[in-house]
Structures are given as C-alpha cells and as structure tokens.
LOKOLVEX-521989 format. One record per residue: residue number from 1; residue in three letters; x, y, z of N, C-alpha, C, O in turn. Coordinates in Angstrom, 3 decimals. Example, Ala and Ser with C-alpha at 12.3 -4.5 7.8 and 13.67 -1.06 7.14 Angstrom:
<nodes>
<node num="1" residu="ALA" n_x="13.190" n_y="-5.690" n_z="7.800" ca_x="12.300" ca_y="-4.500" ca_z="7.800" c_x="13.200" c_y="-3.300" c_z="7.800" o_x="14.236" o_y="-3.319" o_z="8.465"/>
<node num="2" residu="SER" n_x="12.850" n_y="-2.250" n_z="7.080" ca_x="13.670" ca_y="-1.060" ca_z="7.140" c_x="12.900" c_y="0.030" c_z="7.870" o_x="13.409" o_y="1.138" o_z="8.039"/>
</nodes>
This chain:
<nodes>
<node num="1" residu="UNK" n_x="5.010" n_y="4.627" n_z="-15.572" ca_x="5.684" ca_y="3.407" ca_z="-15.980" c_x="5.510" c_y="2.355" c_z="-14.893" o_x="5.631" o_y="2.635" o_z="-13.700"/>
<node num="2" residu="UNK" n_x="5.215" n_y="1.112" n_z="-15.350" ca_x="4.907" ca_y="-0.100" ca_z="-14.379" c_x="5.965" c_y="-0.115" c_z="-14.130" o_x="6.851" o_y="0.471" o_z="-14.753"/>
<node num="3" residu="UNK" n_x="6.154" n_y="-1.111" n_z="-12.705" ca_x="7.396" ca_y="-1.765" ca_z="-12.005" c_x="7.283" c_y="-3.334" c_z="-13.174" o_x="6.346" o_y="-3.865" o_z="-13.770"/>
<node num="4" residu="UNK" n_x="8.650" n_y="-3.606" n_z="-13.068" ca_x="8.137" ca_y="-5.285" ca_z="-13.943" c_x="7.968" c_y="-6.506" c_z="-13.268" o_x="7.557" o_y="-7.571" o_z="-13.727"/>
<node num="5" residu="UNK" n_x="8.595" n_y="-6.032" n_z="-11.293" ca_x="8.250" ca_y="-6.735" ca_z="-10.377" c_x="7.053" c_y="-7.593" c_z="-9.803" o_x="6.668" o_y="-7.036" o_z="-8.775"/>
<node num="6" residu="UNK" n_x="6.148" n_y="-8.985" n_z="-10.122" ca_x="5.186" ca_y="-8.949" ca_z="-9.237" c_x="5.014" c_y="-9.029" c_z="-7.755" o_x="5.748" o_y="-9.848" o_z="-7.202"/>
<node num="7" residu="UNK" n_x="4.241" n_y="-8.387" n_z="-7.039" ca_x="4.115" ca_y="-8.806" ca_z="-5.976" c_x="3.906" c_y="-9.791" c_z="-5.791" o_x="3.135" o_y="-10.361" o_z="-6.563"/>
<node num="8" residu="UNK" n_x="4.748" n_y="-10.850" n_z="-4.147" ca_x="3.804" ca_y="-12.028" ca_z="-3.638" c_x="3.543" c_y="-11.985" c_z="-2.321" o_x="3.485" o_y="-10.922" o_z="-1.703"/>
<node num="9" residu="UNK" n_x="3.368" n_y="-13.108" n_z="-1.801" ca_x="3.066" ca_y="-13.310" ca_z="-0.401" c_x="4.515" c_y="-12.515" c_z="0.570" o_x="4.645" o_y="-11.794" o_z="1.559"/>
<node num="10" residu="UNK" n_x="5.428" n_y="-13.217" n_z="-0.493" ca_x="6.235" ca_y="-13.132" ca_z="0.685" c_x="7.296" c_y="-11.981" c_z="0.277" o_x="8.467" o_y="-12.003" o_z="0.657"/>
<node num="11" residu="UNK" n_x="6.863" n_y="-11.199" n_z="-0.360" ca_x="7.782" ca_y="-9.572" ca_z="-0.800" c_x="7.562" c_y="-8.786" c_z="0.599" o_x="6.442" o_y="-8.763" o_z="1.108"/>
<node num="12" residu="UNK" n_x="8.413" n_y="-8.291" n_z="1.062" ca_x="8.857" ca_y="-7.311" ca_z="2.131" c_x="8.473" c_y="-6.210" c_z="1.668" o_x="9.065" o_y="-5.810" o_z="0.665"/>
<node num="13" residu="UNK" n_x="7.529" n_y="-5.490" n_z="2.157" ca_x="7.243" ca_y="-4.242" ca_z="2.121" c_x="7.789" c_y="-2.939" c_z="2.567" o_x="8.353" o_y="-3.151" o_z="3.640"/>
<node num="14" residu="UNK" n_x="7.890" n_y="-1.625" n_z="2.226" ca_x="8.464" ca_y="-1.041" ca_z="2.850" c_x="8.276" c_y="0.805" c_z="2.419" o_x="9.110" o_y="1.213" o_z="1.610"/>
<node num="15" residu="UNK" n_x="7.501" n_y="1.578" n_z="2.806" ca_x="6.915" ca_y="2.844" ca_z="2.261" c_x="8.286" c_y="3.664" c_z="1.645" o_x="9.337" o_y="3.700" o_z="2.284"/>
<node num="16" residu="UNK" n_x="8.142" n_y="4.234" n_z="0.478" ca_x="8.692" ca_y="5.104" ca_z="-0.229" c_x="8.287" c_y="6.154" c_z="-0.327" o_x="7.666" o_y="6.465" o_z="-1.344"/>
<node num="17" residu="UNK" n_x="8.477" n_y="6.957" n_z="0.582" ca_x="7.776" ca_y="8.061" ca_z="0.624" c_x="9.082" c_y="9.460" c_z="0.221" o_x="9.141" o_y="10.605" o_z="0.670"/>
<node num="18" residu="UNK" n_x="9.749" n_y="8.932" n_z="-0.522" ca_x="10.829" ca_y="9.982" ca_z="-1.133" c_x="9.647" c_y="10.756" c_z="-2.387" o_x="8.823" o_y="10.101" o_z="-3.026"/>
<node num="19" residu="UNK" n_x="9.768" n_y="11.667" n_z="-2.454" ca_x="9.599" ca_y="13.127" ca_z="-3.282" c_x="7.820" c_y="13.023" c_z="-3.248" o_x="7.005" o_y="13.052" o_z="-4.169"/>
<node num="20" residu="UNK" n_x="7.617" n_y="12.865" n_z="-1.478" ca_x="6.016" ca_y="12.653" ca_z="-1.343" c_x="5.439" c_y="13.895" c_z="-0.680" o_x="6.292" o_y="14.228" o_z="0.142"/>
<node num="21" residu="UNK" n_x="4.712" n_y="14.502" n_z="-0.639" ca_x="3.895" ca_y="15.181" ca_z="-0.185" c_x="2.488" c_y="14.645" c_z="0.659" o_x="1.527" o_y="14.343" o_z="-0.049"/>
<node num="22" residu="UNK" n_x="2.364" n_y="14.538" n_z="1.948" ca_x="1.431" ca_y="13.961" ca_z="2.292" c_x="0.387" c_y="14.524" c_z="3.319" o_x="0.812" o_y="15.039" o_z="4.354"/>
<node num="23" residu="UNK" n_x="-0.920" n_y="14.450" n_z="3.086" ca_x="-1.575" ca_y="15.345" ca_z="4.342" c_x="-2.982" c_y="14.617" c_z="4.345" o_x="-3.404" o_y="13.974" o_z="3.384"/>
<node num="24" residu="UNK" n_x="-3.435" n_y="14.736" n_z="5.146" ca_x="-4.503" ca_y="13.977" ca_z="5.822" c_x="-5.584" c_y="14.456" c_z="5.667" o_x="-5.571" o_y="15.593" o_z="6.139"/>
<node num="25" residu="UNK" n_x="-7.138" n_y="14.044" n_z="4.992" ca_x="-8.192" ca_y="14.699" ca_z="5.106" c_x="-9.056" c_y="13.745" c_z="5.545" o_x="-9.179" o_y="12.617" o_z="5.069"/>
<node num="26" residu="UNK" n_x="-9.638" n_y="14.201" n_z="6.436" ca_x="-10.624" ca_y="12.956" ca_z="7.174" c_x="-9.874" c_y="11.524" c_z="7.378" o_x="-8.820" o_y="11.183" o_z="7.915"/>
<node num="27" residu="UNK" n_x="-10.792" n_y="10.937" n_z="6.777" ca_x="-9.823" ca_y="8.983" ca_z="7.091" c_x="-9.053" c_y="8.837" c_z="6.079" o_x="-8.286" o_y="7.875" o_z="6.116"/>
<node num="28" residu="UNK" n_x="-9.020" n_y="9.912" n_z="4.651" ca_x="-8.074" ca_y="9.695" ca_z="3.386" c_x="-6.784" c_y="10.328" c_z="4.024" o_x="-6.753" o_y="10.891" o_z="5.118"/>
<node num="29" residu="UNK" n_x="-5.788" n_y="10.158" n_z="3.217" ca_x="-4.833" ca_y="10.794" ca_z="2.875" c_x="-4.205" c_y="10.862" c_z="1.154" o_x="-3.738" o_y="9.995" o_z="0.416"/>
<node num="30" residu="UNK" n_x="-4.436" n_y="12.170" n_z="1.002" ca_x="-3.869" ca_y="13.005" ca_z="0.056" c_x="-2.445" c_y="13.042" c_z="-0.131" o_x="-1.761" o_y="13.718" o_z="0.638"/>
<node num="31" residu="UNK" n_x="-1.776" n_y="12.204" n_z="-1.336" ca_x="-0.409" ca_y="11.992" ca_z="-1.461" c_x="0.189" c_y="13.161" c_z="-3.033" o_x="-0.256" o_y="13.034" o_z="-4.174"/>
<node num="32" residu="UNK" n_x="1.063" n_y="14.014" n_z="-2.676" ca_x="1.565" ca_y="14.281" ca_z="-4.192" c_x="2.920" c_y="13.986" c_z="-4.275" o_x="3.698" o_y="14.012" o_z="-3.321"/>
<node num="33" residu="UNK" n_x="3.237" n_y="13.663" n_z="-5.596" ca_x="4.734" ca_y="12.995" ca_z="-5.641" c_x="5.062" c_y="14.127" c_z="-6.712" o_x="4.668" o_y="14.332" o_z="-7.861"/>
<node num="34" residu="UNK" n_x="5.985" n_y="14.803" n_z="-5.820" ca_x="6.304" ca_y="15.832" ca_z="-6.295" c_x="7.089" c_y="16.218" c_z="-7.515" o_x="7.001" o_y="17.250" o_z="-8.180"/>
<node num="35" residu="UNK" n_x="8.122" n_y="14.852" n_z="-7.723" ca_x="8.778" ca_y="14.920" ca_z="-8.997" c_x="7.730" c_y="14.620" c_z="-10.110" o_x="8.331" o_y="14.690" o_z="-11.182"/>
<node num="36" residu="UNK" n_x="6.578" n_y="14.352" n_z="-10.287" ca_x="5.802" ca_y="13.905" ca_z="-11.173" c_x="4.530" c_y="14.492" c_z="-11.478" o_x="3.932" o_y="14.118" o_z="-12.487"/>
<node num="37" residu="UNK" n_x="4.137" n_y="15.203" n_z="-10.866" ca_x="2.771" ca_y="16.102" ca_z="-9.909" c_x="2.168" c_y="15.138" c_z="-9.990" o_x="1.043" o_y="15.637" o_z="-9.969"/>
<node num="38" residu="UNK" n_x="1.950" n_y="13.742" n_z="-10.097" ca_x="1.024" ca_y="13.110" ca_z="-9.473" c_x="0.214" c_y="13.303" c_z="-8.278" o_x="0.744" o_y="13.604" o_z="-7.208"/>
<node num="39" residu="UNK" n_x="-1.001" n_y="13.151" n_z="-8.400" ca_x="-1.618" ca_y="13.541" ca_z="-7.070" c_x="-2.476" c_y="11.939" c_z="-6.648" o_x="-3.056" o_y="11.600" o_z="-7.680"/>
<node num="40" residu="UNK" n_x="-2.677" n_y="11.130" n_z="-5.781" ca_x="-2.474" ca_y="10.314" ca_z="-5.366" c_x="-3.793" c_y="10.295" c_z="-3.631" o_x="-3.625" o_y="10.903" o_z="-2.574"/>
<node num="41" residu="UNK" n_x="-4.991" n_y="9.337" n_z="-4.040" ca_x="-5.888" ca_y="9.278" ca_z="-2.609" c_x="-5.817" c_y="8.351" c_z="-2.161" o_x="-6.247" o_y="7.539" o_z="-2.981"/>
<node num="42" residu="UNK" n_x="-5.437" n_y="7.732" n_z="-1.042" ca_x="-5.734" ca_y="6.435" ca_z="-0.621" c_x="-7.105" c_y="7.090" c_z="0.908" o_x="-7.237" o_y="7.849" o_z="1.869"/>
<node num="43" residu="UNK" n_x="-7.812" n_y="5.992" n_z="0.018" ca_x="-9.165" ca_y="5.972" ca_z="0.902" c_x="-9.206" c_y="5.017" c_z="2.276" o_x="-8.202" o_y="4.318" o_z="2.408"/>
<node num="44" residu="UNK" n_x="-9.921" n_y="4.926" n_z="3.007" ca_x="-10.041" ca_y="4.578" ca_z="4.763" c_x="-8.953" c_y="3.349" c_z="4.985" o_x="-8.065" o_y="3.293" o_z="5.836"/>
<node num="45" residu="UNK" n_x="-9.400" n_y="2.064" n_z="3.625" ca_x="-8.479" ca_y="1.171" ca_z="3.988" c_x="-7.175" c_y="1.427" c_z="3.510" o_x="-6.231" o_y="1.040" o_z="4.200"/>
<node num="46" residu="UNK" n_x="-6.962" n_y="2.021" n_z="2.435" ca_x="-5.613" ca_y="2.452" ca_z="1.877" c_x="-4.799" c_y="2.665" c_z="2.822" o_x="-3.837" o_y="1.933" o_z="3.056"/>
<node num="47" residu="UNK" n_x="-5.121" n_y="3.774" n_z="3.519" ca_x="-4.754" ca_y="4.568" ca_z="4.716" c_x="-4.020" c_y="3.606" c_z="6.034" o_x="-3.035" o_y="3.792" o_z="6.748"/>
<node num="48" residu="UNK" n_x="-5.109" n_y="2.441" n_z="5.927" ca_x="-4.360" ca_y="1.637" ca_z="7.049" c_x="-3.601" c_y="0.712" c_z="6.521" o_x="-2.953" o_y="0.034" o_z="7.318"/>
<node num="49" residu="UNK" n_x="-3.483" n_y="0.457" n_z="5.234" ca_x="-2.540" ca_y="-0.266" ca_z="4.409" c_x="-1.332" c_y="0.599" c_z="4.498" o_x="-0.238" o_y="0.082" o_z="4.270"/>
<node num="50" residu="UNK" n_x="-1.389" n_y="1.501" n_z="4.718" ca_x="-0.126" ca_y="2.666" ca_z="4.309" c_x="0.304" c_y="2.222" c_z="5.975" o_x="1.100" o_y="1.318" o_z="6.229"/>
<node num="51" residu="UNK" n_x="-0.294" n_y="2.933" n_z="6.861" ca_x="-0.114" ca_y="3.020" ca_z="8.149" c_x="0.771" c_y="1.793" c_z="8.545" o_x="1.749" o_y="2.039" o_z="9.252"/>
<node num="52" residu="UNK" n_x="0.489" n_y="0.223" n_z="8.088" ca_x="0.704" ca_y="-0.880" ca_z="8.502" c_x="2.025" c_y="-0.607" c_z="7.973" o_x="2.885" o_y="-0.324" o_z="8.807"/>
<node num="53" residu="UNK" n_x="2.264" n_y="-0.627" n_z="7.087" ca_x="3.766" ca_y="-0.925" ca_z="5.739" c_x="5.069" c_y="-0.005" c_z="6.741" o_x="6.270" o_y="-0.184" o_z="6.540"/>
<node num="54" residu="UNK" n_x="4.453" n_y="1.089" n_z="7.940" ca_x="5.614" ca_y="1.889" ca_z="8.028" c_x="6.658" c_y="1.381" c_z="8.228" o_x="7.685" o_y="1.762" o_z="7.668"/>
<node num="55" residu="UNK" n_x="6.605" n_y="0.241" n_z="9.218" ca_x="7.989" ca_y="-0.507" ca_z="9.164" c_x="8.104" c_y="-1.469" c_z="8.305" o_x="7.208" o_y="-1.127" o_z="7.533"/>
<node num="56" residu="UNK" n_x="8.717" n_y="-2.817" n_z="7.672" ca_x="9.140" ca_y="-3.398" ca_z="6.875" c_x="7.612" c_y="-4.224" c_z="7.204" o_x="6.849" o_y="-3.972" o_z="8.137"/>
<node num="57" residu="UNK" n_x="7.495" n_y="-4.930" n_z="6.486" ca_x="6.303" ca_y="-6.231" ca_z="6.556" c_x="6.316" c_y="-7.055" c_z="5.295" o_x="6.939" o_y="-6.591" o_z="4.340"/>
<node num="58" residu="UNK" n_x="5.768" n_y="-8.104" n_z="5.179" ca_x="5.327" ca_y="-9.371" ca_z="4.172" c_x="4.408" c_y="-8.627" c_z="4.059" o_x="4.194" o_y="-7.711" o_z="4.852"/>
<node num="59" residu="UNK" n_x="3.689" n_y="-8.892" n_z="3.040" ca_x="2.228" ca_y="-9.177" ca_z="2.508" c_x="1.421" c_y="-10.079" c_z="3.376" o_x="0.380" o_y="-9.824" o_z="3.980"/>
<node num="60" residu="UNK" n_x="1.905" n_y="-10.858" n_z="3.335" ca_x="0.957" ca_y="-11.783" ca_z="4.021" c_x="0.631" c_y="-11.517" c_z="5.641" o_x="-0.360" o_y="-11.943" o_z="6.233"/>
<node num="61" residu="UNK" n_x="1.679" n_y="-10.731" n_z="6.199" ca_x="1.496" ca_y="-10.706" ca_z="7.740" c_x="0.547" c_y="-9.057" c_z="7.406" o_x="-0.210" o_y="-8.615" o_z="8.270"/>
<node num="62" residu="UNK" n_x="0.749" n_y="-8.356" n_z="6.121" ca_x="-0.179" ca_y="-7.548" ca_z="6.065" c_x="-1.760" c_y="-8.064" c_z="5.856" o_x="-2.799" o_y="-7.575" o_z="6.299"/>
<node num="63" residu="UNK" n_x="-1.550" n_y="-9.198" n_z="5.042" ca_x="-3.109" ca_y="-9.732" ca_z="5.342" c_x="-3.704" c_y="-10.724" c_z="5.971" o_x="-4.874" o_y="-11.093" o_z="5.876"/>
<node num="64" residu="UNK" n_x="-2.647" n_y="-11.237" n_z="6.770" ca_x="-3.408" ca_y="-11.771" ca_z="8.266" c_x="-3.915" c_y="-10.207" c_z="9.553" o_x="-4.878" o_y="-10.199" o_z="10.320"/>
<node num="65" residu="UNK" n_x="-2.946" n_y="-9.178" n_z="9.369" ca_x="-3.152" ca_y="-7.852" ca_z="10.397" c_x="-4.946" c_y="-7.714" c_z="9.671" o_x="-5.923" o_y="-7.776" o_z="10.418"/>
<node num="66" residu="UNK" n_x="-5.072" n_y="-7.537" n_z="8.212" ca_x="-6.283" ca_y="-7.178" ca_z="7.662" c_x="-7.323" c_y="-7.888" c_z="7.796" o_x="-8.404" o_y="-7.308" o_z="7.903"/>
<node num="67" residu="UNK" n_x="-7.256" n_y="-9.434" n_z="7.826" ca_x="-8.518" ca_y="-10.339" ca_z="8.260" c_x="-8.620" c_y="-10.486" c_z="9.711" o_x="-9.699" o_y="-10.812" o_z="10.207"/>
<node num="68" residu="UNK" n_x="-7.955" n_y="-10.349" n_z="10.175" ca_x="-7.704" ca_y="-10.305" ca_z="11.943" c_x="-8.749" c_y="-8.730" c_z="12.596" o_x="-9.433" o_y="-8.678" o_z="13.618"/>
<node num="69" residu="UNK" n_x="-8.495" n_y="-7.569" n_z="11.497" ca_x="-9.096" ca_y="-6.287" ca_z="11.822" c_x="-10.294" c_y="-5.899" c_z="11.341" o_x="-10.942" o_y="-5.042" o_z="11.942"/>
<node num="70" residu="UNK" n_x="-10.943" n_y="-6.718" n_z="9.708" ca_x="-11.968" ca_y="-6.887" ca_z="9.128" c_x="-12.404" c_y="-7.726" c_z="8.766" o_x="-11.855" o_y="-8.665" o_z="8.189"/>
<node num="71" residu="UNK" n_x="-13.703" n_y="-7.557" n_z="9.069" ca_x="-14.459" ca_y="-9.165" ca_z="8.205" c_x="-14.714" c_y="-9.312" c_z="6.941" o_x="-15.484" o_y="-8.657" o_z="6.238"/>
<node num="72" residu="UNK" n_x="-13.908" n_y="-10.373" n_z="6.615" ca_x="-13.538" ca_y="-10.733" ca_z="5.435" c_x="-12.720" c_y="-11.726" c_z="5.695" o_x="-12.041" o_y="-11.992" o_z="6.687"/>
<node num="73" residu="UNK" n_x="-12.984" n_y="-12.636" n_z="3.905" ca_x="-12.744" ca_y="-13.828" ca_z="4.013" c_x="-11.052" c_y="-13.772" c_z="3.221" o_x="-10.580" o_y="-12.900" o_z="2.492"/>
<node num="74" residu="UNK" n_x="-10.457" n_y="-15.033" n_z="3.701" ca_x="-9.300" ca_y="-14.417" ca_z="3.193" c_x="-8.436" c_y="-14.553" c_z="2.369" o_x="-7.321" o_y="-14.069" o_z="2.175"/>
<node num="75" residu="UNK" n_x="-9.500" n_y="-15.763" n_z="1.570" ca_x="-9.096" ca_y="-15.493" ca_z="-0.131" c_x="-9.164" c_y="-13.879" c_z="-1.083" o_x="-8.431" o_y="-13.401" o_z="-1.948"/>
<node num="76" residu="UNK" n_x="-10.121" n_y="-13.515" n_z="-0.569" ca_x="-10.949" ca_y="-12.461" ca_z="-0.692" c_x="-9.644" c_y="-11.409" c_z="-0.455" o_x="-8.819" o_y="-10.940" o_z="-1.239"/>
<node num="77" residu="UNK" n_x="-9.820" n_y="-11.284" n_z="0.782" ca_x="-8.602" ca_y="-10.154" ca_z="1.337" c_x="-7.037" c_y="-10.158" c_z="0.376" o_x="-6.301" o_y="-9.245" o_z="0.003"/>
<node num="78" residu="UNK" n_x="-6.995" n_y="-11.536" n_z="0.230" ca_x="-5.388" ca_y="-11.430" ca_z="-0.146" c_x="-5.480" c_y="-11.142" c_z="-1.897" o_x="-4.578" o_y="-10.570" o_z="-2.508"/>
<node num="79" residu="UNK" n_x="-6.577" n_y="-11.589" n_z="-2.458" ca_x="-6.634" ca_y="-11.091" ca_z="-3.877" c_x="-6.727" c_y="-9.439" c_z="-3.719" o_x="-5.745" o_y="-8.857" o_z="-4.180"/>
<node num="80" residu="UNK" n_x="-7.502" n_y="-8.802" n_z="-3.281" ca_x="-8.005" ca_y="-7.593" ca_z="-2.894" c_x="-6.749" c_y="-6.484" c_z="-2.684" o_x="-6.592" o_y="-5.359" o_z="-3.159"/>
<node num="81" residu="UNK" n_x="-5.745" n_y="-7.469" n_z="-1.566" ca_x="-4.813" ca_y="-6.686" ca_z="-1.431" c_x="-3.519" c_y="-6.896" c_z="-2.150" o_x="-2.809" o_y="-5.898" o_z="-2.267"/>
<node num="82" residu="UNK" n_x="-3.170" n_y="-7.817" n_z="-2.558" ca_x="-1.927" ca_y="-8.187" ca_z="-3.406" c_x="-2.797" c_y="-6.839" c_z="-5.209" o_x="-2.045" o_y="-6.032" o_z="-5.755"/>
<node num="83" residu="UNK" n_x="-3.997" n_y="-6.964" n_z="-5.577" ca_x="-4.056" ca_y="-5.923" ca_z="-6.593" c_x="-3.640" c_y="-4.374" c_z="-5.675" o_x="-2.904" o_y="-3.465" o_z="-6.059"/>
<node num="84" residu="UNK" n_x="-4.307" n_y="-4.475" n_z="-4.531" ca_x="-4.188" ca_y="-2.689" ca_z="-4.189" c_x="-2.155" c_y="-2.276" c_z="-4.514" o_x="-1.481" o_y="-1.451" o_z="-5.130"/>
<node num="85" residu="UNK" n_x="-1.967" n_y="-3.391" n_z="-3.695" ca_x="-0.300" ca_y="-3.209" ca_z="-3.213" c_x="0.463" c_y="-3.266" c_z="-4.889" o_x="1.500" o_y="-2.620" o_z="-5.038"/>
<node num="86" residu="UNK" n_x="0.031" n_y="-3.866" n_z="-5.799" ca_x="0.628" ca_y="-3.660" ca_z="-6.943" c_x="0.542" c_y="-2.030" c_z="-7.459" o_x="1.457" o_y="-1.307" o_z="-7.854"/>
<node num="87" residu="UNK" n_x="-0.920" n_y="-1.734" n_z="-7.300" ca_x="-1.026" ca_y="-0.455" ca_z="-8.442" c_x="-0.326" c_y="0.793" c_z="-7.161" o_x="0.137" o_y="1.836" o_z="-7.621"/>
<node num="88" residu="UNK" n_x="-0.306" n_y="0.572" n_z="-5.579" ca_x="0.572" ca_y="1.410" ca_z="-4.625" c_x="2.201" c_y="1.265" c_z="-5.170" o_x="3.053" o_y="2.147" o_z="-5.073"/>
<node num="89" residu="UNK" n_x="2.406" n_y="-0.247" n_z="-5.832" ca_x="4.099" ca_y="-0.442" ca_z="-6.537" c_x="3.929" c_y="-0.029" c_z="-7.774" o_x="4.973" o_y="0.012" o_z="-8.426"/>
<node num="90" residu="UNK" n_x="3.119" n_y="0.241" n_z="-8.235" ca_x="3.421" ca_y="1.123" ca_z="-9.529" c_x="3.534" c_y="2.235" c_z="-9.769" o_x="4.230" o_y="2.795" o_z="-10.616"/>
<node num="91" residu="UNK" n_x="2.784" n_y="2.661" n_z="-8.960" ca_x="3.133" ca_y="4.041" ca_z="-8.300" c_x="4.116" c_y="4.699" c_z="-7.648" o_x="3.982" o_y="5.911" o_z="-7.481"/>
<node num="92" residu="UNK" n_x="5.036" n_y="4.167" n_z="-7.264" ca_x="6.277" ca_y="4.089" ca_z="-6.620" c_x="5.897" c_y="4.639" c_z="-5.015" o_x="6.613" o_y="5.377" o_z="-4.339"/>
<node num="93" residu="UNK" n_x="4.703" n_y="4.122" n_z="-4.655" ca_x="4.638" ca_y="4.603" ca_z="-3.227" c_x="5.418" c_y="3.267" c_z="-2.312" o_x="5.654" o_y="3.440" o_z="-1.116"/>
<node num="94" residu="UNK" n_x="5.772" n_y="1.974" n_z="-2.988" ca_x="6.228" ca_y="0.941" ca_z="-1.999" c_x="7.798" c_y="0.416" c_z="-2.747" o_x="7.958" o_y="0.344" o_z="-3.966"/>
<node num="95" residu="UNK" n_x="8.445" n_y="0.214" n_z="-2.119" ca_x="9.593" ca_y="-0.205" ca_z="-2.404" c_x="9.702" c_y="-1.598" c_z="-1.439" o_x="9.271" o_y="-1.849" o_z="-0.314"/>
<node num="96" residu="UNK" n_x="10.434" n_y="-2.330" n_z="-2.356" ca_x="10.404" ca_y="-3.792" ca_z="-2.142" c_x="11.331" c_y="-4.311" c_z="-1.599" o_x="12.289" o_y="-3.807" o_z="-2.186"/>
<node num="97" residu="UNK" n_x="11.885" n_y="-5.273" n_z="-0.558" ca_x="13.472" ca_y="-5.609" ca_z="-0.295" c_x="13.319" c_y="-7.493" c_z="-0.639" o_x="14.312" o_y="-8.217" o_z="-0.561"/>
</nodes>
C-alpha cells in the first residue's frame, strides 16, 4: 500500500527500521521487513542514501551531501532522488516528521 504523502525538498527524513531485518552484502544491503516478508535491496547508492538518513535530514541537504559526493548535475540528482526516497516511503523504510 502507497503512503498518500508526497515527498519534497523540505520533508525531514528519518529511517524506520522497525520490523527490519538488515545485513550487508558487499556495497548492497539486504533488508527484510519482517511483518510482511518483504525482502528489500538497496544497491551502492541506496546504501549511502540509507547511511545518510540515520539521523533526521531534509531531502535537500540529502541532495546537496549527494552532488557534493558525485558527479552529477543537480537537477538530475534531485529528480533521481526525490523518486528513489518515495518508492524507500512506500515501502515503509522512511518515516517522515
């Protein structure tokens, strides 16, 4: 089930990692949400998208950290990441304040 929330610039981020299962393979990490058996990959950048969110953050200071760390332009980046961070909120891996 979708969230009916959209993400924006300026939504506070914040990891939900209640009923998660999480373990590390190479640069992925392997997520299962245990109430759901969802099983769940976030690949190299995912990973540092996850990593970034541990404490509270904007979006946007998540994608100034991301154009600041990769090259990329940053129209680019913030479309790129405002979709990733939605289908991570639909997923119930992010909770919003």
């Amino acid at each position: 089930m979708l969230n009916d929330e959209s993400l924006t610039l300026e939504t506070v981020l914040q990891k939900n990692t209640q009923n998660l299962l999480i373990s590390e393979v190479g640069d992925e990490l392997v997520m299962m949400d245990m109430e759901k058996g969802n099983y769940i990959n976030l690949n190299k950048i995912g990973r540092i998208i996850w990593e970034q969110i541990e404490n509270q953050i904007t979006v946007i200071e998540l994608i100034n950290l991301l154009t600041n760390r990769f090259d990329v332009q940053k129209d680019e980046c913030t479309k790129d990441t405002l979709e990733y961070l939605q289908k991570m909120y639909d997923q119930n891996l992010l909770s919003v304040k």
